[in-house]
NUVO-301873 format. One record per residue (C-alpha): residue in three letters; x, y, z. Coordinates in steps of 0.5 Angstrom, whole numbers, padded with zeros to 4 digits, always signed. Example, Ala and Ser with C-alpha at 12.3 -4.5 7.8 and 13.67 -1.06 7.14 Angstrom:
ALA+0025-0009+0016SER+0027-0002+0014
END
This chain:
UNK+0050+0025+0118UNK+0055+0028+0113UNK+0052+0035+0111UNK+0055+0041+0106UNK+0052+0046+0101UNK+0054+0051+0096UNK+0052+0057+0093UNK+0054+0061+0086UNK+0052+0066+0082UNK+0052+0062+0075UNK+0054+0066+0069UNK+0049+0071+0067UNK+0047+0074+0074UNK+0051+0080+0077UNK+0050+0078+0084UNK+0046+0072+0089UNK+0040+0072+0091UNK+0040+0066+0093UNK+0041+0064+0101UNK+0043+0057+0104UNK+0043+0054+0111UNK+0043+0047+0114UNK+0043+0047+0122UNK+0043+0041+0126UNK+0041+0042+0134UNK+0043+0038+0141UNK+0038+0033+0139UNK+0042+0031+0132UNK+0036+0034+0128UNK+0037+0037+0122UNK+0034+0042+0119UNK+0036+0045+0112UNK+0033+0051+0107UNK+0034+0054+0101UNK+0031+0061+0100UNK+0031+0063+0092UNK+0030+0072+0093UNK+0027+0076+0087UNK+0026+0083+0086UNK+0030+0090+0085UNK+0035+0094+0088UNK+0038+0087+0090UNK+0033+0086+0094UNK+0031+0079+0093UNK+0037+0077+0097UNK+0035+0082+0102UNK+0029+0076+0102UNK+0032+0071+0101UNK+0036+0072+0108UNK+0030+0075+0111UNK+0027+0068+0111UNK+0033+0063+0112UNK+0036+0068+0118UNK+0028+0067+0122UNK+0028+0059+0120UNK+0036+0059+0123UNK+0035+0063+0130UNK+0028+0060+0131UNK+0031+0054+0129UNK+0037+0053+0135UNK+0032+0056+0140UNK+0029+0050+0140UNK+0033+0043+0144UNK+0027+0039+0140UNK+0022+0040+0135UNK+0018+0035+0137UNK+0013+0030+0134UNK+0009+0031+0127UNK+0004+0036+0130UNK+0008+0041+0132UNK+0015+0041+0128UNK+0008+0042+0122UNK+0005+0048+0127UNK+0012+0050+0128UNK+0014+0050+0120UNK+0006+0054+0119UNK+0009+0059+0124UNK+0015+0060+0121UNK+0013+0061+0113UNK+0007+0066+0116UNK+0013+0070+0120UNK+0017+0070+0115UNK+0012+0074+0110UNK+0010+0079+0115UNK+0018+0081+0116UNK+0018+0081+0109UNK+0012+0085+0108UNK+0014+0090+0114UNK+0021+0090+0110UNK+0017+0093+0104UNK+0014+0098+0108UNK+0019+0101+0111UNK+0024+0100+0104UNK+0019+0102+0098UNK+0024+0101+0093UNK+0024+0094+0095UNK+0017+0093+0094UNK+0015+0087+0090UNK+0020+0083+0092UNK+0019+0076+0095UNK+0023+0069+0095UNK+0021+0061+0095UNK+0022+0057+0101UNK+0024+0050+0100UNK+0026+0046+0107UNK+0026+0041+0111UNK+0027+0038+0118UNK+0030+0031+0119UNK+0029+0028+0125UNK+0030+0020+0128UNK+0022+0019+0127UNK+0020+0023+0121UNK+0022+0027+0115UNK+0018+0033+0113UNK+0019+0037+0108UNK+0015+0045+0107UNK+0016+0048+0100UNK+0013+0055+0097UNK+0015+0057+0090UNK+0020+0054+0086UNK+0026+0050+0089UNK+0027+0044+0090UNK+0026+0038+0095UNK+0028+0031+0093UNK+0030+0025+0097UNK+0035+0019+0095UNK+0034+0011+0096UNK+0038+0005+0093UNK+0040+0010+0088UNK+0035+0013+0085UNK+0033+0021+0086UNK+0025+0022+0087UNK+0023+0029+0088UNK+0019+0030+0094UNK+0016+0038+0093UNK+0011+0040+0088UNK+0013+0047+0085UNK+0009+0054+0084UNK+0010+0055+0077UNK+0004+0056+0071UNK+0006+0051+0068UNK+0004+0046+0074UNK-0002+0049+0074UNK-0003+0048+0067UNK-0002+0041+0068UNK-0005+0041+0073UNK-0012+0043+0070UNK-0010+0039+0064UNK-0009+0045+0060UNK-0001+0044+0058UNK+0002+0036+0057UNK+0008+0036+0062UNK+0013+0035+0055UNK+0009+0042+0053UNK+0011+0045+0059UNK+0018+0043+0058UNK+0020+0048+0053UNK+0014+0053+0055UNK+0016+0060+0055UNK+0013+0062+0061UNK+0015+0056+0065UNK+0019+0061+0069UNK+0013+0064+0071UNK+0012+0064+0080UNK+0005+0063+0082UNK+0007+0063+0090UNK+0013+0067+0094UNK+0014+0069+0100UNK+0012+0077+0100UNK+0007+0076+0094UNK+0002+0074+0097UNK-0002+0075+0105UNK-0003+0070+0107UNK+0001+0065+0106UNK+0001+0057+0107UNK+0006+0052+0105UNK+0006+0045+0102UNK+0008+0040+0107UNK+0010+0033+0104UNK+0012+0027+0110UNK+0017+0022+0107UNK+0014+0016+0110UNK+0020+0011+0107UNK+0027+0010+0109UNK+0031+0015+0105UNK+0040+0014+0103UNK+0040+0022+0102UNK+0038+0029+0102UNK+0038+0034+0096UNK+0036+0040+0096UNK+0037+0046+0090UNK+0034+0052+0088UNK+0031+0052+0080UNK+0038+0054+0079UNK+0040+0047+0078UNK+0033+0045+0075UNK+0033+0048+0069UNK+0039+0046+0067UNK+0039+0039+0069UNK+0034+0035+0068UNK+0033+0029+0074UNK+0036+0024+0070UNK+0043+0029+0070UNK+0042+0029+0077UNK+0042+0023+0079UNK+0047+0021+0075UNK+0052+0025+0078UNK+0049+0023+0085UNK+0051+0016+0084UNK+0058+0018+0081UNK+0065+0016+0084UNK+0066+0022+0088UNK+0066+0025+0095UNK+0060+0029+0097UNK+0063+0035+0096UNK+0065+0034+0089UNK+0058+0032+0087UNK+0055+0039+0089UNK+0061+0042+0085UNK+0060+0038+0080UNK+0052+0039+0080UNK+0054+0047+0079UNK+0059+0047+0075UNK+0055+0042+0069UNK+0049+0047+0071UNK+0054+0053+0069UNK+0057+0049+0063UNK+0050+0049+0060UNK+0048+0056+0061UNK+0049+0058+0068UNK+0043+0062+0067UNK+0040+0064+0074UNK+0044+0062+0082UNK+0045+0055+0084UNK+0045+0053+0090UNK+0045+0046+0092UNK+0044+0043+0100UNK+0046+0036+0101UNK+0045+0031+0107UNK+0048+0024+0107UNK+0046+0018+0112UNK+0052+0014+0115UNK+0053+0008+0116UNK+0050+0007+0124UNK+0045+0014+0123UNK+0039+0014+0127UNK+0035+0017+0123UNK+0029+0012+0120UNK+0024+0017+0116UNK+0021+0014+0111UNK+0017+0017+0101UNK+0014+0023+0100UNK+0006+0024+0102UNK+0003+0030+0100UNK-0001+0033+0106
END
């Protein structure tokens, strides 16, 4: 496996409140995670951090995951105590309260993909160079499509499709989407909204299956993003199967 990730502020936000890690334990699993923070006083990024700081710690404890029953039992633990440290946080701190963060992340095992996701960033996969999206995001304007009130084209240019039904310390308690990936899969992408609203999937995977090293992709990604606008964090996380990589998790089911 080759991993590299990168985060940048874009070009209208005075600082990151984004936060990105990817981690591999003794057992060659992966695990991967972008936290997109909101709030006042730079408190997003306090949330952000709140929530990849738990996932990383708990993360490397643990030699093995386990099978599906338990890495899902264990990514439901995490998502309902990452919330409650972000509420205790708040307590403690009233001039953070009202902030949050989305929690896209992943766990990469020889047996399996499992993808878990609350709020707006993103998870894909790749195979045999075309790009699927795996998460669902929270929006409104998902939500409206989902009860046939908004087209997906209306929803493109809707002018609260920024607009988060779920984040991590906006609402108690908290469930994740989680999402198996049942096939065999090239690569793994993960973004915050960032990089969505910018590029669509398309522009993508258009850059994904360019001529150029890992690194350079990523960079590319968050560079065309910026030359676009920039309007929010970037940030990009990148897994690549080698040639030889055990790792035979197969697309995406809903669970």
């Amino acid at each position: 496996m080759k991993t590299f990730y990168l985060t940048d502020t874009g070009k209208v936000r005075s600082h990151n409140e984004d936060n990105v890690v990817i981690y591999k334990n003794e057992n060659n699993e992966f695990m991967m995670a972008i936290a997109d923070g909101m709030g006042g006083h730079k408190a997003g990024e306090i949330a952000s951090f709140i929530a990849t700081n738990k996932l990383t710690t708990e993360f490397l404890k643990k030699d093995h995951v386990g099978d599906k029953e338990s890495a899902e039992a264990w990514i439901k633990q995490m998502y309902t105590e990452i919330n409650d440290e972000i509420f205790e946080y708040t307590d403690e701190h009233p001039e953070s309260k009202g902030m949050g963060t989305t929690l896209v992340m992943c766990l990469f095992t020889k047996d399996y993909l499992l993808f878990a996701n609350i709020g707006d960033s993103s998870g894909f996969v790749t195979k045999e160079n075309k790009l699927f999206k795996v998460t669902k995001d929270h929006t409104l304007t998902n939500l409206l499509i989902n009860t046939g009130d908004l087209t997906e084209e209306e929803a493109k240019n809707h002018p609260q499709k920024n607009i988060i039904m779920k984040a991590l310390g906006a609402i108690n308690p908290v469930r994740p989407d989680l999402f198996y990936v049942e096939d065999e899969v090239d690569s793994i992408l993960m973004c915050s909204d960032g990089l969505t609203t910018m590029l669509n999937i398309e522009q993508i995977e258009k850059v994904l299956n360019s001529d150029l090293t890992m690194e350079e992709k990523v960079m590319r990604l968050i560079k065309r993003s910026n030359n676009r606008g920039g309007t929010d964090n970037i940030s990009v996380a990148y897994l690549v199967k080698e040639d030889g990589d055990l790792c035979d998790s197969k697309r995406s089911k809903d669970k």
